[in-house]
C-alpha positions, -999 to +999 in steps of 0.1 A: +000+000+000+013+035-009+016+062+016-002+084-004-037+064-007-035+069+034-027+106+034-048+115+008-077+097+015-098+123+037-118+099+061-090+073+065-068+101+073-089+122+098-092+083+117-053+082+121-046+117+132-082+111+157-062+078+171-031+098+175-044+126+191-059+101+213-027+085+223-008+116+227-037+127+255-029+092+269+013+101+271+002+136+283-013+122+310+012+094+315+040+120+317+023+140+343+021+112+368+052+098+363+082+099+392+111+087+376+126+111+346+134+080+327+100+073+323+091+110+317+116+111+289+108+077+268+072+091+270+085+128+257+103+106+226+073+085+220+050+117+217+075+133+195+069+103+175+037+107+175+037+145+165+060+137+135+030+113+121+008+139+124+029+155+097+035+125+077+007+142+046+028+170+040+057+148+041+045+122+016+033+153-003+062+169-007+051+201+015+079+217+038+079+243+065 
């Protein structure tokens, strides 16, 4: 499958950036109960992760900031 038939299809796209806005409330949340900064930087890199999906469409097409 070809990146660009998920970031250009408009409803299967809004359903992946919905599930990861989802999980990055779940981090967010995660990160402000955590105690040890280990954990509180693993969760930091996986919602950078997540963030940089977010931006996978302009990416894929070609779009830069």
């Amino acid at each position: 499958m070809s990146l660009k038939l998920l970031v250009n299809n408009k409803d299967i796209w809004d359903s992946f950036v919905e599930e990861l806005d989802s999980k990055l409330n779940r981090i967010h949340i995660q990160i402000e109960q955590s105690t040890a900064i280990e954990d509180v930087y693993r969760l930091q890199g996986h919602a950078a992760c997540l963030r940089r999906l977010k931006r996978l469409r302009d990416e894929v097409n070609g779009k830069s900031d």
